[in-house]
C-alpha positions in Angstrom: -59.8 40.9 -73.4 -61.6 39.2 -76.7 -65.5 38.0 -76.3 -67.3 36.5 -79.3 -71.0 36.6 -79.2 -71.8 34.8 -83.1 -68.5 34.0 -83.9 -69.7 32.0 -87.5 -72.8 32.1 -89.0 -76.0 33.1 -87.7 -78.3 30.2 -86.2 -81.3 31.8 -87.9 -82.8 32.2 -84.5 -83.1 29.0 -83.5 -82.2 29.4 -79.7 -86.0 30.5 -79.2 -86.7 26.5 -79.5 -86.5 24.7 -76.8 -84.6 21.1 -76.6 -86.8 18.3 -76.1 -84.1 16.0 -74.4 -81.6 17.8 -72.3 -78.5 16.6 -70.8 -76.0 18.1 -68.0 -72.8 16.8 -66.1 -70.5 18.7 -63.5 -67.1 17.8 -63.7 -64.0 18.1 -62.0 -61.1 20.1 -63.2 -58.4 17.3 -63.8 -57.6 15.8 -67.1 -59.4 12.8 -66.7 -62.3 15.0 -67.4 -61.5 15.7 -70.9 -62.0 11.6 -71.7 -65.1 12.1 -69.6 -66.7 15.0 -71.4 -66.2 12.8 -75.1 -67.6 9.7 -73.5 -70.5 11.1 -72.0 -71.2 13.5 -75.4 -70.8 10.0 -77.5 -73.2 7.8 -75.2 -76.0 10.7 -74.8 -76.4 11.4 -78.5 -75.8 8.0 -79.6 -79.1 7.6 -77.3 -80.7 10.8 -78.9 -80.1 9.1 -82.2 -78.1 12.2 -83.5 -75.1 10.1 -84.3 -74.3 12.2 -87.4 -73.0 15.0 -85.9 -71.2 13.0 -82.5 -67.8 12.9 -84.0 -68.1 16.7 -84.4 -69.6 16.8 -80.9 -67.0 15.4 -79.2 -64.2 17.2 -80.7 -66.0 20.7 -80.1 -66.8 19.8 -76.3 -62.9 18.0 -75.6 -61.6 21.8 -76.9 -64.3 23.5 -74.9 -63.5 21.3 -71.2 -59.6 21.7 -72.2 -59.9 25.5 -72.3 -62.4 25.3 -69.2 -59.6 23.1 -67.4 -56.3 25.2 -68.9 -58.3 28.7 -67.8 -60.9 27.7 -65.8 -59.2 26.0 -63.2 -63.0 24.7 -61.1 -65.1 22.4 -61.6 -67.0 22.9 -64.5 -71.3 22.1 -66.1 -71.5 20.3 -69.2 -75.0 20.7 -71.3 -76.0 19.2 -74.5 -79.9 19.9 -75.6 -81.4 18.6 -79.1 -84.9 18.5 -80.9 -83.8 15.6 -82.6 -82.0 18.0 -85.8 -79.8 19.8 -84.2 -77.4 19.5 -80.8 -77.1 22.2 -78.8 -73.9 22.3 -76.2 -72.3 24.7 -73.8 -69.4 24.5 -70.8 -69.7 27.0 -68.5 -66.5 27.6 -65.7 -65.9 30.0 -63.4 -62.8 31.3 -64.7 -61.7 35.1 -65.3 -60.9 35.8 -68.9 -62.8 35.5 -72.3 -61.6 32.5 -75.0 -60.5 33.9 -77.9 -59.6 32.9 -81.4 -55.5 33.6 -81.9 -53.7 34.5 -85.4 -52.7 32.1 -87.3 -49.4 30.9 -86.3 -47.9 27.5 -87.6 -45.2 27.3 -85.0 -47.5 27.4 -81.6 -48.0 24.6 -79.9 -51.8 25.3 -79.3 -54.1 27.7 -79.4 -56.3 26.2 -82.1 -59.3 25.0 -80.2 -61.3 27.9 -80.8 -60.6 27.4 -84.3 -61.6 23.8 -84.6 -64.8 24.9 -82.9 -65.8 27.4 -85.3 -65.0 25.2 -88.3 -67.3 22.3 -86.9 -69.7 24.2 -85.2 -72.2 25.8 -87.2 -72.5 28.7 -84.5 -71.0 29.6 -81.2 -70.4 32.3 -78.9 -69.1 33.3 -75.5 -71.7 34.9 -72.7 -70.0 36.3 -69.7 -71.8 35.1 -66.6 -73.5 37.4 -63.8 -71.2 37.1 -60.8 -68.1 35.7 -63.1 -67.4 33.1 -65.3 -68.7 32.3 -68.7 -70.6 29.8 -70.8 -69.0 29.1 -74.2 -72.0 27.4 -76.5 -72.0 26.0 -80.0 -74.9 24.4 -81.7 -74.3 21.9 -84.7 -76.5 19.8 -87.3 -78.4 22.7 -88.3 -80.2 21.8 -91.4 -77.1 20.1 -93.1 -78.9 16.3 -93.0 -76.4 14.7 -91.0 -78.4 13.9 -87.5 -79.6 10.4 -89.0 -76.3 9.6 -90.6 
C-alpha cells in the first residue's frame, strides 16, 4: 500500500483559503466519463477566467477520473475551487487501494498518470476517506502568473 500526503512541493498553506467559486460533478464510472471530466474542467475555468492553467487542468483531472474509473470502479465526485489565482481540484471514489507513483519503467504500457500529475501540479496528495475511499487533490497556478494567460 503507497499514500502520498504532499507528494511535490509545499502549497505554502494555502488550503486555509477558501475558493470563492466552487464547482462539483458526479460521474458515472464508464469511459465516456473521462471526455466528460476535460469538458466540464475546460468550460468551468474558461468561465472562472483561469484559462492559463486549463490545459494543465484537464490533463491532471483525465489521469485522476482514469485511475478513479481503472481502480475505483463507482461512480465518482469531481470538484474544482479557485480565488481567481490558483485552481484547486480533487476526485474522490470509493475504491480500496491508495494511487501511487511507479518506478520508472520505459517498457509499461501505463502507469504514468501520477507522474504527469506531479509534474503539472504544483502540489497534490492522497487523503484516505472515513468509511473508505479516497480523495486525490492537486492545486495548480500557484503564484507562477499563468491564470490570465
Amino acid at each position: 500500500m503507497c499514500l502520498t500526503f504532499r507528494a511535490n512541493r509545499s502549497s505554502g498553506g494555502f488550503l486555509g483559503v477558501l475558493p470563492v467559486r466552487t464547482a462539483e460533478w458526479i460521474l458515472s464510472a464508464d469511459a465516456q466519463s473521462v471526455c466528460a471530466a476535460r469538458t466540464l474542467v475546460r468550460e468551468e475555468l474558461g468561465r472562472w477566467g483561469t484559462g492559463g492553467v486549463v490545459d494543465d487542468c484537464c490533463l491532471i483531472v483525465s489521469e485522476l477520473v482514469t485511475n478513479a474509473i481503472r481502480h475505483g470502479g463507482t461512480a465518482f465526485a469531481l470538484r474544482l475551487g479557485s480565488d481567481g489565482s490558483w485552481v484547486y481540484g480533487e476526485v474522490f471514489d470509493a475504491g480500496d487501494g491508495l494511487p501511487c507513483e511507479v518506478p520508472d519503467d520505459l517498457s509499461a504500457t501505463g502507469g504514468r498518470g501520477l507522474v504527469i500529475v506531479g509534474a503539472l501540479s504544483d502540489d497534490w496528495g492522497v487523503v484516505p476517506a472515513d468509511g473508505g475511499g479516497k480523495t486525490v487533490w492537486f492545486v495548480a497556478g500557484l503564484g507562477d502568473g499563468r491564470m490570465s494567460a
